[in-house]
Backbone atoms as SQL, in Angstrom:
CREATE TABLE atoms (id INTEGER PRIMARY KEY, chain TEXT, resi INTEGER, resn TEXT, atom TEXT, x REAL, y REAL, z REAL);
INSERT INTO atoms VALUES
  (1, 'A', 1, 'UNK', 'N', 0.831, -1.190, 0.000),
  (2, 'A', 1, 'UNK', 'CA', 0.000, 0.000, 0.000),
  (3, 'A', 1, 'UNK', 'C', 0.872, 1.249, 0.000),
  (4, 'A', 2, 'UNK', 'N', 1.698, 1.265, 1.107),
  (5, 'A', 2, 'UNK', 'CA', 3.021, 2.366, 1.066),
  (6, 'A', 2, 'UNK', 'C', 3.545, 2.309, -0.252),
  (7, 'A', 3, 'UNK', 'N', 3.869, 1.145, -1.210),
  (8, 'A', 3, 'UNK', 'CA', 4.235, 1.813, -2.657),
  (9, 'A', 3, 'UNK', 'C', 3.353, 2.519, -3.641),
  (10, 'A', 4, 'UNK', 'N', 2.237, 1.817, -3.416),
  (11, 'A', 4, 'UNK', 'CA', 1.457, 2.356, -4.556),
  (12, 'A', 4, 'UNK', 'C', 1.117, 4.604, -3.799),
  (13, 'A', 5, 'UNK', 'N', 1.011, 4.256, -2.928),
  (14, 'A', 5, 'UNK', 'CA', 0.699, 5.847, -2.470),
  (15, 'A', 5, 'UNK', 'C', 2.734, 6.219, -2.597),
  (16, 'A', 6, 'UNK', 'N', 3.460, 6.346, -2.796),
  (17, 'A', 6, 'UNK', 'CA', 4.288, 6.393, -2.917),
  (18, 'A', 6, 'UNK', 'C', 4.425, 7.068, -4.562),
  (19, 'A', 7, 'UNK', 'N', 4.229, 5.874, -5.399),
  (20, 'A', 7, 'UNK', 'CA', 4.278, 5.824, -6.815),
  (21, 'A', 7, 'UNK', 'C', 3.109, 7.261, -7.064),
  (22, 'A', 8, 'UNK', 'N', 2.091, 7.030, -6.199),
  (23, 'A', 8, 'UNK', 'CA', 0.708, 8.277, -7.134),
  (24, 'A', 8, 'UNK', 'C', 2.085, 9.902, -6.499),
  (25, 'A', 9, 'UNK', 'N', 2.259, 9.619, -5.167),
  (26, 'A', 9, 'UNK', 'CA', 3.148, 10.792, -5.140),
  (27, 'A', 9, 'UNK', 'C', 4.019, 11.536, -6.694),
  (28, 'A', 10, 'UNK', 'N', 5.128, 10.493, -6.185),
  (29, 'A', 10, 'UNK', 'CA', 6.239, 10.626, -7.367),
  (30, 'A', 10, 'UNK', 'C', 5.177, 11.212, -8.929),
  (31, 'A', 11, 'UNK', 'N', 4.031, 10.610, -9.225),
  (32, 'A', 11, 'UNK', 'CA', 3.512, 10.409, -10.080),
  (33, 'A', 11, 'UNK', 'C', 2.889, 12.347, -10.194),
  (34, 'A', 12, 'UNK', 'N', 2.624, 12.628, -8.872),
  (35, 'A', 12, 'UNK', 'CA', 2.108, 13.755, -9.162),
  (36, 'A', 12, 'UNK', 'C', 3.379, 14.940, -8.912),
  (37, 'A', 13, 'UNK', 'N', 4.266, 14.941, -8.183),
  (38, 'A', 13, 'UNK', 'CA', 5.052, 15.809, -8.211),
  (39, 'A', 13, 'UNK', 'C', 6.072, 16.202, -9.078),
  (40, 'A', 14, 'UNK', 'N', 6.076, 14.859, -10.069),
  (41, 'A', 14, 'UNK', 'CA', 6.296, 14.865, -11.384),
  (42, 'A', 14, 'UNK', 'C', 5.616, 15.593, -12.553),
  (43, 'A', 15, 'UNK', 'N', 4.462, 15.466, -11.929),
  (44, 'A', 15, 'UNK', 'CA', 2.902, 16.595, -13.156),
  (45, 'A', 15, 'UNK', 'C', 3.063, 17.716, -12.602),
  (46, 'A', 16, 'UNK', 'N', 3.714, 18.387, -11.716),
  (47, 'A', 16, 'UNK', 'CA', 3.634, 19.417, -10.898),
  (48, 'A', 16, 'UNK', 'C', 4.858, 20.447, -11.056),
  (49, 'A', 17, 'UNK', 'N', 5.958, 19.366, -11.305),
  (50, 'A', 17, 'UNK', 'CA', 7.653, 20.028, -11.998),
  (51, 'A', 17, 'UNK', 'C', 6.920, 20.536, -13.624),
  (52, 'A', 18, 'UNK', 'N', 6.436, 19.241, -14.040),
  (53, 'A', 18, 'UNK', 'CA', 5.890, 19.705, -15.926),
  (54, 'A', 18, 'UNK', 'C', 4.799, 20.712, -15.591),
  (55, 'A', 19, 'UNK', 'N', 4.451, 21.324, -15.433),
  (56, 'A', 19, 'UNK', 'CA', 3.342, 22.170, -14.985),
  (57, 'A', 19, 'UNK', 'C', 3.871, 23.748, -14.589),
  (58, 'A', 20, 'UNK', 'N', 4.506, 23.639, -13.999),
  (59, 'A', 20, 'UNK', 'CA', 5.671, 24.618, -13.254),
  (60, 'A', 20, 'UNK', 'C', 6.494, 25.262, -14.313),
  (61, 'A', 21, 'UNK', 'N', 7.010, 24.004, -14.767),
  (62, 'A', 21, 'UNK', 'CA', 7.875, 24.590, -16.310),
  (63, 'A', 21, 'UNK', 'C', 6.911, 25.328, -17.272),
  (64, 'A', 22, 'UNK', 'N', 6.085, 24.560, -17.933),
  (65, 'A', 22, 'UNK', 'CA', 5.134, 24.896, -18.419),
  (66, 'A', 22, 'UNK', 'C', 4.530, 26.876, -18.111),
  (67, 'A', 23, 'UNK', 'N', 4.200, 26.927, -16.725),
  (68, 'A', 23, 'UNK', 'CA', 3.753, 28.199, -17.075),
  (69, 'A', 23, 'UNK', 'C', 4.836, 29.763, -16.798),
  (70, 'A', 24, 'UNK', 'N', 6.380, 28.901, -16.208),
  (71, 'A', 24, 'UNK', 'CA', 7.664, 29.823, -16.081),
  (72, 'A', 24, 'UNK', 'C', 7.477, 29.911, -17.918),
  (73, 'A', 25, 'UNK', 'N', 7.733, 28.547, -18.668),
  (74, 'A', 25, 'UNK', 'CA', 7.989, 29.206, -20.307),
  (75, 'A', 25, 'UNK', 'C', 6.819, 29.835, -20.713),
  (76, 'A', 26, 'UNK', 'N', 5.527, 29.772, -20.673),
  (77, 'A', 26, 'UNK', 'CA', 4.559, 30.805, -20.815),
  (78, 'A', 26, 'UNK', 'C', 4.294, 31.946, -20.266),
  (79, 'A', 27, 'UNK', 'N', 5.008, 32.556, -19.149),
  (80, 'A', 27, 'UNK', 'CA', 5.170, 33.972, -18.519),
  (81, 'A', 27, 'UNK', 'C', 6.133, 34.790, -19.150),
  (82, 'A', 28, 'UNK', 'N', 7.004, 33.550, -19.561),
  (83, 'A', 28, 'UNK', 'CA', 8.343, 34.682, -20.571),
  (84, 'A', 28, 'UNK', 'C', 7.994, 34.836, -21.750),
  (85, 'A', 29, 'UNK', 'N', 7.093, 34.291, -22.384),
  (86, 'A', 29, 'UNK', 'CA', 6.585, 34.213, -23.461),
  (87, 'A', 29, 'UNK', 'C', 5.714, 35.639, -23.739),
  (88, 'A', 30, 'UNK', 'N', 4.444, 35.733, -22.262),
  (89, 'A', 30, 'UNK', 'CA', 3.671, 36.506, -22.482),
  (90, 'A', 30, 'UNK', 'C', 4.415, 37.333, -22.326),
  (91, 'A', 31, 'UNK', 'N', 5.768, 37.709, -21.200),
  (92, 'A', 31, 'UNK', 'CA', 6.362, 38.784, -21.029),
  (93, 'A', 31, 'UNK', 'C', 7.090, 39.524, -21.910),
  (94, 'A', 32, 'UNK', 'N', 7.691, 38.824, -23.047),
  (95, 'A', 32, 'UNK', 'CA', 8.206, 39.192, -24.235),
  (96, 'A', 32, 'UNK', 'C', 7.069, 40.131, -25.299),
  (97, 'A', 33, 'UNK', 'N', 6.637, 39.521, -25.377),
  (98, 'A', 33, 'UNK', 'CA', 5.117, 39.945, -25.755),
  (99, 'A', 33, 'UNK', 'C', 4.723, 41.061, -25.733),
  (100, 'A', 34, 'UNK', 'N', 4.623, 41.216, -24.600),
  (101, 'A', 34, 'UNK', 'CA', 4.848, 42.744, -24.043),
  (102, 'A', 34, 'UNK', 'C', 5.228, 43.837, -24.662),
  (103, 'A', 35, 'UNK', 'N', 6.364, 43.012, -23.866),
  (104, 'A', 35, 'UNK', 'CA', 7.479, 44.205, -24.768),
  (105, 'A', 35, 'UNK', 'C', 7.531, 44.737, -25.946),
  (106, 'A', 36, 'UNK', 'N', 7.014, 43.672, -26.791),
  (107, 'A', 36, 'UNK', 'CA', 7.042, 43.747, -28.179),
  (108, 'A', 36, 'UNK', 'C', 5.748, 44.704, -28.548),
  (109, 'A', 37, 'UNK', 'N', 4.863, 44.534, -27.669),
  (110, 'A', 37, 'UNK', 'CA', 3.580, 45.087, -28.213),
  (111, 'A', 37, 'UNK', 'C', 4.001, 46.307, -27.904),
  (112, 'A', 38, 'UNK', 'N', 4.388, 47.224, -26.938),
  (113, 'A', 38, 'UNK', 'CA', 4.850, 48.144, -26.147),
  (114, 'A', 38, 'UNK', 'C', 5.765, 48.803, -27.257),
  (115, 'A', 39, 'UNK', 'N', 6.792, 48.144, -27.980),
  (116, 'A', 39, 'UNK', 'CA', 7.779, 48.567, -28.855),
  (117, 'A', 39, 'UNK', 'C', 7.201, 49.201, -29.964),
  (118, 'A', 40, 'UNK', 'N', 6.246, 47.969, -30.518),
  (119, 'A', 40, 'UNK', 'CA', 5.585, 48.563, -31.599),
  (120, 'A', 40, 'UNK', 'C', 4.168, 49.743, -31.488),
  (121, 'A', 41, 'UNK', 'N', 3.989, 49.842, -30.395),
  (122, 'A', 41, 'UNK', 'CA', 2.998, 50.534, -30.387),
  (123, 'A', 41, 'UNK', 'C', 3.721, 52.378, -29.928),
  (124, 'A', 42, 'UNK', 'N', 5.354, 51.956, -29.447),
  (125, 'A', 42, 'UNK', 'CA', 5.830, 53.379, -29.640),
  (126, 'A', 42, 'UNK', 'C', 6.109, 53.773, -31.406),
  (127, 'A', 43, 'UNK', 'N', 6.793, 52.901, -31.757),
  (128, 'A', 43, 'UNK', 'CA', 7.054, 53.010, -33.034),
  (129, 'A', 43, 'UNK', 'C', 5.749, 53.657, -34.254),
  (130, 'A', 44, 'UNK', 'N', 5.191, 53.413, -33.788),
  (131, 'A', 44, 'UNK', 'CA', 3.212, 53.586, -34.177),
  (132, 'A', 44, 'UNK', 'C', 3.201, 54.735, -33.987),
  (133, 'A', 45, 'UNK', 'N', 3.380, 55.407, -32.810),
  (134, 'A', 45, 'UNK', 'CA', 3.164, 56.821, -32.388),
  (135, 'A', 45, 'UNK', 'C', 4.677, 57.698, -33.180),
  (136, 'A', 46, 'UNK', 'N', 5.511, 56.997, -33.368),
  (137, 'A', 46, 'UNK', 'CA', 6.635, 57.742, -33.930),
  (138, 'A', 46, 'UNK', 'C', 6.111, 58.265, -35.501),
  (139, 'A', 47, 'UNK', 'N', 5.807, 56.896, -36.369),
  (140, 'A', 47, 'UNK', 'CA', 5.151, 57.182, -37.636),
  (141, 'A', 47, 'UNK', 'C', 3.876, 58.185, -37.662),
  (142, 'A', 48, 'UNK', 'N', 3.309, 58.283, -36.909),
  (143, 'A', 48, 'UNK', 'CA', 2.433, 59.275, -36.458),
  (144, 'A', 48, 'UNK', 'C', 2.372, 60.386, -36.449),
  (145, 'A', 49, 'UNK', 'N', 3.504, 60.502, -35.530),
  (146, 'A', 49, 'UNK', 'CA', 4.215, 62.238, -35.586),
  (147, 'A', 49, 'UNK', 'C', 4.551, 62.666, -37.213),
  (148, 'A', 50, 'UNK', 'N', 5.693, 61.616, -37.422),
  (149, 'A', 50, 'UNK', 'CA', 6.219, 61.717, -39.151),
  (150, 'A', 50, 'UNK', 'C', 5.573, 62.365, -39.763),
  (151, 'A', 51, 'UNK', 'N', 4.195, 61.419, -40.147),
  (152, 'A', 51, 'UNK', 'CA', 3.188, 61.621, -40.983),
  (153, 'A', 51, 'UNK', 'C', 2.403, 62.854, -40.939),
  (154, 'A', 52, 'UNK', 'N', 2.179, 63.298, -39.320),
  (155, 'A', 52, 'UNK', 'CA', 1.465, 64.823, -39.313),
  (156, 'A', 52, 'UNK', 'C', 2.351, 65.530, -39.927),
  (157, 'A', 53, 'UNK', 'N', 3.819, 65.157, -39.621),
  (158, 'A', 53, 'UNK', 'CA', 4.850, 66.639, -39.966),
  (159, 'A', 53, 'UNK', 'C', 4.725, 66.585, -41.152),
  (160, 'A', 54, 'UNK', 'N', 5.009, 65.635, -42.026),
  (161, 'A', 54, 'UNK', 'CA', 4.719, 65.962, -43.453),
  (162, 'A', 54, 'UNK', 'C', 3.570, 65.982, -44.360),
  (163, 'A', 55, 'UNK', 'N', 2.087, 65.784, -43.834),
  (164, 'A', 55, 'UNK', 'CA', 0.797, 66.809, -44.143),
  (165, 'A', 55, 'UNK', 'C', 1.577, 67.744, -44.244),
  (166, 'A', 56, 'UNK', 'N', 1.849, 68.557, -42.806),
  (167, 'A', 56, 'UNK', 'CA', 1.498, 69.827, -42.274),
  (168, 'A', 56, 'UNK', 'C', 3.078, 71.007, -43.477),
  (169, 'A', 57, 'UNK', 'N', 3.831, 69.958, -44.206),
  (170, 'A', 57, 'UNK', 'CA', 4.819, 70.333, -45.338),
  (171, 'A', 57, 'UNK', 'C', 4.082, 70.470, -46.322),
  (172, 'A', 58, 'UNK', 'N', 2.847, 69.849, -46.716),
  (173, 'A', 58, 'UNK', 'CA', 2.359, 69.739, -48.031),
  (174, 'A', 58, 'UNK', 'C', 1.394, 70.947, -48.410),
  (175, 'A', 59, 'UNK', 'N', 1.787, 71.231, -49.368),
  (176, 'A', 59, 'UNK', 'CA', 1.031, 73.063, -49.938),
  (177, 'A', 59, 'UNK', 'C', -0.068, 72.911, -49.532),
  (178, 'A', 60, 'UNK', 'N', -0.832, 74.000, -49.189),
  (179, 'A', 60, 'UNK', 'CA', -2.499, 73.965, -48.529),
  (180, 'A', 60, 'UNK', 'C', -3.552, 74.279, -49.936),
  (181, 'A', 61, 'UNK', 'N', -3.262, 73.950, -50.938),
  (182, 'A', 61, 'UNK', 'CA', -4.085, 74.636, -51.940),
  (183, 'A', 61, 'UNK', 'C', -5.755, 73.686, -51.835),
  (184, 'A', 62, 'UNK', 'N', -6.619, 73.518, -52.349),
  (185, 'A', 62, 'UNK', 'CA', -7.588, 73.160, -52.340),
  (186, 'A', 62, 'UNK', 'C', -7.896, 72.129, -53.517),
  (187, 'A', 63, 'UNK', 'N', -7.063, 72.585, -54.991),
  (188, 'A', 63, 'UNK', 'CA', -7.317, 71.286, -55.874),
  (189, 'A', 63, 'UNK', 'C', -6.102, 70.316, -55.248),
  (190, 'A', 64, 'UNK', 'N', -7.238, 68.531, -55.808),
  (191, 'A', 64, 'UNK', 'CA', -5.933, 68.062, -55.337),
  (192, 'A', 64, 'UNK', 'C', -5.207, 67.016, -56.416),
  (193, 'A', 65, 'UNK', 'N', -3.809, 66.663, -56.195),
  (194, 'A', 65, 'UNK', 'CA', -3.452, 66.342, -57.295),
  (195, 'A', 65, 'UNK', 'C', -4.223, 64.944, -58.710),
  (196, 'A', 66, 'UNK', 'N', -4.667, 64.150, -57.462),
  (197, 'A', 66, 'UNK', 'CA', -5.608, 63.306, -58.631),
  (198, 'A', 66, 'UNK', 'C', -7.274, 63.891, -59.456),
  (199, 'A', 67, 'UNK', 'N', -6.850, 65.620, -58.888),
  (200, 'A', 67, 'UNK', 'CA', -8.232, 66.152, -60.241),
  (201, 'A', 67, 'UNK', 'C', -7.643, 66.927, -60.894),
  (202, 'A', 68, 'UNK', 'N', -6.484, 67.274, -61.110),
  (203, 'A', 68, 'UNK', 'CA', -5.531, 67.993, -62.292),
  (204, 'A', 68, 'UNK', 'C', -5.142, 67.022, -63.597),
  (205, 'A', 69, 'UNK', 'N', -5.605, 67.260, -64.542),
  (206, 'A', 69, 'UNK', 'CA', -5.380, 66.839, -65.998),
  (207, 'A', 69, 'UNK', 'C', -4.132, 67.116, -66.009),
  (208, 'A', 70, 'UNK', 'N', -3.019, 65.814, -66.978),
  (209, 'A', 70, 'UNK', 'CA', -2.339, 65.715, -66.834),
  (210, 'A', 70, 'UNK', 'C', -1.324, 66.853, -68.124),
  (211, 'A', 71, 'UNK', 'N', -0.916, 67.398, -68.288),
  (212, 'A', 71, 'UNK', 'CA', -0.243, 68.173, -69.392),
  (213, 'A', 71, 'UNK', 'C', -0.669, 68.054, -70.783),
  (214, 'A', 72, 'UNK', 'N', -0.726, 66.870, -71.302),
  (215, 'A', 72, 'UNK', 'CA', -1.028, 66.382, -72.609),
  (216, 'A', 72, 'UNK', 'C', -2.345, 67.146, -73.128),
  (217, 'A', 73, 'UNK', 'N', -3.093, 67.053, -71.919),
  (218, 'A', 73, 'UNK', 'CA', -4.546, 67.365, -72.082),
  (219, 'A', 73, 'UNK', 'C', -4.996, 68.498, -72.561);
């Protein structure tokens, strides 16, 4: 009887090491993650800025270039 309760031990503290591992490599996983989302979502706001600054370069006229006939015309 002492082996078999013995064996379910071993048996579970064994599911318990794989388990353990299991969610240490899924915390670094999500934690990377993170980061990454975090990285790209500055980078996002960088292109952002870019993009206003160069609207805010582009002539203010009112026609715009895809309703101007092209020279030939």
């Amino acid at each position: 009887m002492t082996s078999d309760i013995d064996k379910k031990l071993r048996n579970l503290e064994s599911l318990y090491s794989e388990q353990e591992y299991t969610v240490m490599t899924l915390n670094n996983i999500v934690s990377r993650q993170d980061q990454e989302i975090s990285r790209l979502g500055d980078e996002l706001q960088w292109i952002k800025r870019q993009l206003l600054t160069l609207k805010e370069q582009l002539p203010n006229d009112t026609t715009s270039l895809s309703d101007e006939k092209p020279p030939h015309y």
